[in-house]
Z-matrix of the N, CA and C atoms (Angstrom, degrees):
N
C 1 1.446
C 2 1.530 1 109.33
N 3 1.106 2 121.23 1 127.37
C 4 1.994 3 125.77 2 158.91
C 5 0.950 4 106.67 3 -79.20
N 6 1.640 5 98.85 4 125.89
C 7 1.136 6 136.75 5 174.71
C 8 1.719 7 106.37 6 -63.99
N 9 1.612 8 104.61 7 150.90
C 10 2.176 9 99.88 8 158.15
C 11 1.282 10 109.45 9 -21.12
N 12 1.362 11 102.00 10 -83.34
C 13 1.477 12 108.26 11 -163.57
C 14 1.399 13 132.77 12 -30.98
N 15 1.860 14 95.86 13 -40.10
C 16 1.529 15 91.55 14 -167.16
C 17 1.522 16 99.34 15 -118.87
N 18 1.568 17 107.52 16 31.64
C 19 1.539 18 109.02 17 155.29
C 20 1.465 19 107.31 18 -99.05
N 21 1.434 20 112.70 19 -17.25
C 22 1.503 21 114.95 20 177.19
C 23 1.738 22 108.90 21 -74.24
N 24 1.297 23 101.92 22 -31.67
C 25 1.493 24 99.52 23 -154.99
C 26 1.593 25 78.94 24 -71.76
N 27 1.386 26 133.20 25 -55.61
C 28 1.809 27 129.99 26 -155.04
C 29 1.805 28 99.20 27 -74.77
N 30 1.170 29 103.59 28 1.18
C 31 1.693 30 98.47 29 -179.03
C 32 1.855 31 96.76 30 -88.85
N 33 1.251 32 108.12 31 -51.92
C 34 1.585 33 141.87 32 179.57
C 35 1.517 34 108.47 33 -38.02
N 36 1.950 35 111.36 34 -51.46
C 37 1.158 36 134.38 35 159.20
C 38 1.293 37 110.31 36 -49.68
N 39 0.972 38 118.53 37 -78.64
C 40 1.903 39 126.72 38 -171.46
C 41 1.563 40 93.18 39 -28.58
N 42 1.471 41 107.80 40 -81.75
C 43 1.655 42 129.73 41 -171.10
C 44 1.655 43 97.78 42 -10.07
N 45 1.777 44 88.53 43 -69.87
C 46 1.725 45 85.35 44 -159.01
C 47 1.696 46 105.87 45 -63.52
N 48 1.664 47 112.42 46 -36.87
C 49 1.346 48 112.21 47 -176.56
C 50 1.751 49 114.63 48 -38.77
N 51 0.974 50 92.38 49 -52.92
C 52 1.454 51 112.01 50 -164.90
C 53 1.993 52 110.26 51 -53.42
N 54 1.212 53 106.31 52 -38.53
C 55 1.294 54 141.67 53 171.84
C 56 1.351 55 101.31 54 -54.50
N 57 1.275 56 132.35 55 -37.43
C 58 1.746 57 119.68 56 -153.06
C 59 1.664 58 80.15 57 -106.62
N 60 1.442 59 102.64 58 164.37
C 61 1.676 60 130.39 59 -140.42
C 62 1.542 61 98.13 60 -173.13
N 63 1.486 62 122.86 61 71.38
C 64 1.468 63 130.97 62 -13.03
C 65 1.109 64 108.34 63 -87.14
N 66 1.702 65 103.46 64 167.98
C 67 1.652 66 107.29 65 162.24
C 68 1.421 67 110.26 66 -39.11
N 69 1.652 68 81.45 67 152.08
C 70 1.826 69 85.59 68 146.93
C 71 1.281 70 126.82 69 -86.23
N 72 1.478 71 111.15 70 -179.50
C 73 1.742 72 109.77 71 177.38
C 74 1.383 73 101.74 72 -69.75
N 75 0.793 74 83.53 73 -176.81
C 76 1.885 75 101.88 74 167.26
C 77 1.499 76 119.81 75 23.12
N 78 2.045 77 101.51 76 54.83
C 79 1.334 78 85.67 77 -165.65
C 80 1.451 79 145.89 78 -85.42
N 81 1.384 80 83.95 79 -3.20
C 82 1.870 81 100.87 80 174.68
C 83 1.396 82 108.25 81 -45.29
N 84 1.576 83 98.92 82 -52.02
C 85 1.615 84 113.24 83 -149.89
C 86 1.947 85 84.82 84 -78.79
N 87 0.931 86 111.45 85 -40.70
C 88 1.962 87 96.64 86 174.55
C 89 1.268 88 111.78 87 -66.87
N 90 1.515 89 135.33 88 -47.84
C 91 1.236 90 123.56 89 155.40
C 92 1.922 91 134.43 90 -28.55
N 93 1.268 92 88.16 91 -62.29
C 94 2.066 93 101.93 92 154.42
C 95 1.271 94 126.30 93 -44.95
N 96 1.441 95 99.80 94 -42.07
C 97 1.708 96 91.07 95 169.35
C 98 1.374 97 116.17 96 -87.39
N 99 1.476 98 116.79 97 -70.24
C 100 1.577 99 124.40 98 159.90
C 101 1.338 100 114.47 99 12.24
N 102 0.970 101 113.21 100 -72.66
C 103 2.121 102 139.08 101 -123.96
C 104 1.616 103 90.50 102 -136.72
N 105 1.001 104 137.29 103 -36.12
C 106 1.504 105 131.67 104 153.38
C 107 1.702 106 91.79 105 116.16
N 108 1.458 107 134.08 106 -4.31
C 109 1.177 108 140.93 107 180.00
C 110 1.430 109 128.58 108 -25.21
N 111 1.589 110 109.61 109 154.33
C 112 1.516 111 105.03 110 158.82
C 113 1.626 112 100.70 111 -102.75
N 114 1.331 113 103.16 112 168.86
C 115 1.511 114 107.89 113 179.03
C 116 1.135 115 113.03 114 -42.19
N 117 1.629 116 128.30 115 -77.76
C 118 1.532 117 137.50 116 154.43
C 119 1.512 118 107.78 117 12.48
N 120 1.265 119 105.55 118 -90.24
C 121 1.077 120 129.07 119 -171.64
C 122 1.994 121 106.79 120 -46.51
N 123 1.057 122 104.70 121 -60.61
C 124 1.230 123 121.63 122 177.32
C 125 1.806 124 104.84 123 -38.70
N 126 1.671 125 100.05 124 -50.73
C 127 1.484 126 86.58 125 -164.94
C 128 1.885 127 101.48 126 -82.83
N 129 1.646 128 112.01 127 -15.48
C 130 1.309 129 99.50 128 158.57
C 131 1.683 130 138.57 129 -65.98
N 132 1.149 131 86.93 130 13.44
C 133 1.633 132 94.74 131 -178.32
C 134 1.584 133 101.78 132 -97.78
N 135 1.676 134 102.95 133 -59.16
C 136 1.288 135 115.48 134 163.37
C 137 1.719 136 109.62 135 -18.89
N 138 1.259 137 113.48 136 -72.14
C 139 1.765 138 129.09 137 -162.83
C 140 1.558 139 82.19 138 -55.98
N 141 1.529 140 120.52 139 -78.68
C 142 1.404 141 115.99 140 -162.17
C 143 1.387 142 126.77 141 -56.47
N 144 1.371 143 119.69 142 -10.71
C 145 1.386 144 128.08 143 171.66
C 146 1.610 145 109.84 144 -76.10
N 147 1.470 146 108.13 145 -56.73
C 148 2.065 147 102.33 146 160.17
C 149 1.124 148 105.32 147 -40.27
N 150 1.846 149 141.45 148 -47.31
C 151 1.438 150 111.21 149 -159.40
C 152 1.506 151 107.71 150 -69.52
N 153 1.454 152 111.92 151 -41.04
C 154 1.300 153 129.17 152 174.63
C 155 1.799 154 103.15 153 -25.99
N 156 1.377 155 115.10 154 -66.81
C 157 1.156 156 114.13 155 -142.94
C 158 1.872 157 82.80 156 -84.73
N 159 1.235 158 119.94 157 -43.69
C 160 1.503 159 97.18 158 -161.88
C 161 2.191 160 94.44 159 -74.27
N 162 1.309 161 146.87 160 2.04
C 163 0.973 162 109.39 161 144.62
C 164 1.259 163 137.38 162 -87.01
N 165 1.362 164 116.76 163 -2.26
C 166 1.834 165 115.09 164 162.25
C 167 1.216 166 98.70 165 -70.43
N 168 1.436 167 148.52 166 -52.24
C 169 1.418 168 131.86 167 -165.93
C 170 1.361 169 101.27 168 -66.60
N 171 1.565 170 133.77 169 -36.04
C 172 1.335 171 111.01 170 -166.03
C 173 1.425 172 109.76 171 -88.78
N 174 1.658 173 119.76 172 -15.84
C 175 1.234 174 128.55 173 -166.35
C 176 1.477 175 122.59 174 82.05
């Protein structure tokens, strides 16, 4: 189970993910460092950063 903390940190992730125009490469591994992540987590940021972006485009 994720804990607060490190649902904040992959929420925190998304935010900024979502923000960059384009990704970067290798973004797990910038997420991991960044955001202090585990992979998991990392690629849940990934997933939650797409929802991010497709609800600003849809509004």
């Amino acid at each position: 189970m994720i804990g607060a903390a490190s649902d904040e940190k992959v929420k925190a992730a998304a935010r900024w993910l979502s923000e960059q125009d384009p990704a970067p490469p290798h973004v797990v591994n910038v997420l991991k460092t960044k955001f202090d992540l585990k992979a998991l987590q990392a690629c849940e940021a990934c997933k939650l950063a797409q929802d991010y972006r497709r609800v600003a485009l849809n509004g």
